[in-house]
C-alpha positions as CSV (number, residue, x, y, z in Angstrom):
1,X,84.0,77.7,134.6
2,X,80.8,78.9,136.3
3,X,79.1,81.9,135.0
4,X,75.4,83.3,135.7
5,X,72.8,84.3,133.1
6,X,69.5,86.5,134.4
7,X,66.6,86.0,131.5
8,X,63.4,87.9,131.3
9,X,59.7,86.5,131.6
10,X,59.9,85.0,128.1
11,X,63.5,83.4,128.9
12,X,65.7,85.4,126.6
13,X,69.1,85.6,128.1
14,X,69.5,89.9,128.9
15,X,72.7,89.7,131.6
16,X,76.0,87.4,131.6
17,X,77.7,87.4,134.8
18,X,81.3,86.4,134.9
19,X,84.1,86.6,137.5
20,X,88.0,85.7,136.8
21,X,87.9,82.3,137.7
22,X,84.1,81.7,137.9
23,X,81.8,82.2,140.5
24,X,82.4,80.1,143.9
25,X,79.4,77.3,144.1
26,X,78.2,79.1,147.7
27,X,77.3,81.9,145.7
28,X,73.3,81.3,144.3
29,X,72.0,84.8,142.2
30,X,68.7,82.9,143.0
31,X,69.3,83.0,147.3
32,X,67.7,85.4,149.3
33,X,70.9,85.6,151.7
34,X,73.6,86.2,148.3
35,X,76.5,88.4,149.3
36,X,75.6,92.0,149.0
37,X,77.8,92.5,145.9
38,X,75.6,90.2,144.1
39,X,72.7,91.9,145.3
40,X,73.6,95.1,144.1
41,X,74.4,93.4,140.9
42,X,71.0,92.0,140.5
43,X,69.3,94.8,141.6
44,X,71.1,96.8,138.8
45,X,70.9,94.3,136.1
46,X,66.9,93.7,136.9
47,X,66.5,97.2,136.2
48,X,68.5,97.9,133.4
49,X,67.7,94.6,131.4
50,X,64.3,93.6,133.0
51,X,66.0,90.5,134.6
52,X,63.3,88.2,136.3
53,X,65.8,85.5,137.8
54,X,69.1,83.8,136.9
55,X,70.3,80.6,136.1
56,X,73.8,79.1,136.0
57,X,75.8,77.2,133.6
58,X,79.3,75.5,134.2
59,X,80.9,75.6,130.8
60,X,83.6,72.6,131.6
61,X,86.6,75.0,130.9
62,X,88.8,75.0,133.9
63,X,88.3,78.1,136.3
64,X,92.0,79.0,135.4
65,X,91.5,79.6,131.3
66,X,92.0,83.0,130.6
67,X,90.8,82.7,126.8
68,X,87.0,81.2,127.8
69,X,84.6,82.4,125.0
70,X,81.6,80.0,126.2
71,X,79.6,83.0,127.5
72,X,79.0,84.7,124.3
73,X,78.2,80.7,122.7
74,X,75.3,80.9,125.8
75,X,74.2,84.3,125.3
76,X,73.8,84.2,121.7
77,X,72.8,80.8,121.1
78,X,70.4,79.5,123.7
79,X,67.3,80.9,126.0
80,X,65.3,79.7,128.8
81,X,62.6,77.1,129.0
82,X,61.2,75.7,132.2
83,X,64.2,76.5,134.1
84,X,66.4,75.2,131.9
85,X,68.8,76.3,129.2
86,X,68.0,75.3,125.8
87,X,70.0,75.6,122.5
88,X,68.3,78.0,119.9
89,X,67.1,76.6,116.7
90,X,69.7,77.1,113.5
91,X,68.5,79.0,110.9
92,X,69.5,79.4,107.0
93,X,68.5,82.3,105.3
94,X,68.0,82.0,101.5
95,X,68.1,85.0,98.9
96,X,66.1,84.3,96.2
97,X,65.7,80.8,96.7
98,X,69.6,79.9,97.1
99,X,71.2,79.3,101.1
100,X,73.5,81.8,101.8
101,X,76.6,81.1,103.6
102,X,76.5,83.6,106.9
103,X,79.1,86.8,107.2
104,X,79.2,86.1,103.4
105,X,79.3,89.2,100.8
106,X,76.7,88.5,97.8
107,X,76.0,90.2,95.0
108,X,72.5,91.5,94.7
109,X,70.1,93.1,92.2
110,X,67.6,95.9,92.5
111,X,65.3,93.6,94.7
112,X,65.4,90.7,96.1
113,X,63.5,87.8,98.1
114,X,64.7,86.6,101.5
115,X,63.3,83.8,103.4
116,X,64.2,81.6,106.3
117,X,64.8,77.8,107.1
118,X,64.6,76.3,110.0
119,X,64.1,73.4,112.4
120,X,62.8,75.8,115.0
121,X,58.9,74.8,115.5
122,X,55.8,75.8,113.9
123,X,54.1,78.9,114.2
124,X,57.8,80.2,115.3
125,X,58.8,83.9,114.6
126,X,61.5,85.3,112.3
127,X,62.2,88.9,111.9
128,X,64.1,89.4,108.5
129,X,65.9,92.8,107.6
130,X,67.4,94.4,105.2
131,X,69.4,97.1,107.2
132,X,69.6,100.1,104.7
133,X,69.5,103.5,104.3
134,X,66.7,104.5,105.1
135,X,66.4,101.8,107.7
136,X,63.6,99.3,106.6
137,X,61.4,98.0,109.2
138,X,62.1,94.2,110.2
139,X,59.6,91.9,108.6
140,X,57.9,89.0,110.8
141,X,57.7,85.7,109.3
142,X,56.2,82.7,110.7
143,X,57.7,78.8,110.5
144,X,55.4,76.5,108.6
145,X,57.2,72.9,108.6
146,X,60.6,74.1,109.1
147,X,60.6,77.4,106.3
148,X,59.3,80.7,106.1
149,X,57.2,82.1,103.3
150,X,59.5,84.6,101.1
151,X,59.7,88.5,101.5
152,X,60.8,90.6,98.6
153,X,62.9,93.7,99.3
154,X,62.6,96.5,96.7
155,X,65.0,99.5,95.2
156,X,68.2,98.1,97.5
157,X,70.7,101.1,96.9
158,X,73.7,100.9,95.4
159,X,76.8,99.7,97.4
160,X,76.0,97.7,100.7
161,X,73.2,96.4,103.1
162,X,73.5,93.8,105.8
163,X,70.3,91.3,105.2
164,X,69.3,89.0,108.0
165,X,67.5,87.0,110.5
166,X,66.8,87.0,114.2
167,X,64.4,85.4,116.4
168,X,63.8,85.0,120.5
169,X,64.4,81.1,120.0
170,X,66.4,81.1,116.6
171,X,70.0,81.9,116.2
172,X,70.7,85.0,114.2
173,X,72.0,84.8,110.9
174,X,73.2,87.7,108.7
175,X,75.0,88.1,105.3
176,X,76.2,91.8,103.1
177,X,74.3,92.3,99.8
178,X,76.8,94.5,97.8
179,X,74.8,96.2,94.8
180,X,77.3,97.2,91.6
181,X,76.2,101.0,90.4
């Protein structure tokens, strides 16, 4: 199926762009002379997401499946390079040292220390949160031969947080930390 992605100046993917079975291969988001439908939609998309241009991908599921999910596979999981679509890099986040499996629900103490591994390359960024109330700022950590250094998180309140990972070329990565009272 053919669907279009617009990316920003630093090739995150901002805009997926699907029709029921896929676009036509006449129409180019990237041509001057694109059907006024498309157009619009650009001209909407550019300012609402800060679309720069567009690039297409045919996933290889027929134009007929109604149950595609490849879209949100692209979206989330790769960006643009030199006009071309490449694959984020994986990422495992650790808490306190030990890889946690992601989605997971983990018992946690008072504080604890997250960090990142990955194969994405050096000097790389990694925001890590710990999404609580109140809302913590995300920490930026850097890639230094495939891990980050460690952040410790302090006074986690009792019952739940979602910890996690994120990153313009790293796939995102989160986990619940449930605190007993």
């Amino acid at each position: 199926m053919r669907m279009w992605f617009g990316y920003d100046d630093e090739g995150t993917l901002r805009s997926m762009e699907l029709r029921h079975l896929g676009w036509k291969p006449e129409v180019d988001f990237n041509a001057p002379s694109c059907p006024s439908d498309v157009s619009e939609l650009k001209t909407r998309r550019a300012e609402m997401y800060g679309i720069k241009n567009w690039i297409v991908h045919e996933c290889g599921c027929p134009s007929t499946a109604s149950n595609c999910l490849c879209h949100n596979t692209m979206m989330h999981g790769f960006f643009v390079e030199n006009g071309l679509l490449v694959a984020k890099a994986s990422a495992v986040i650790r808490m306190n040292g030990v890889a946690i499996t992601p989605g997971a629900r983990v018992p946690v103490g008072e504080s604890v220390t997250l960090s990142v591994d990955s194969d994405a390359p050096n000097g790389s960024k990694i925001s890590v949160v710990c999404e609580r109330p109140p809302q913590q700022e995300a920490v930026e950590l850097v890639v230094t031969d495939g891990k980050t250094p460690a952040h410790l998180f302090q006074n986690l309140p009792i019952g739940y947080c979602r910890m996690g990972c994120a990153g313009a070329r790293i796939k995102s990565v989160s986990f619940v930390g449930i605190r007993a009272p």
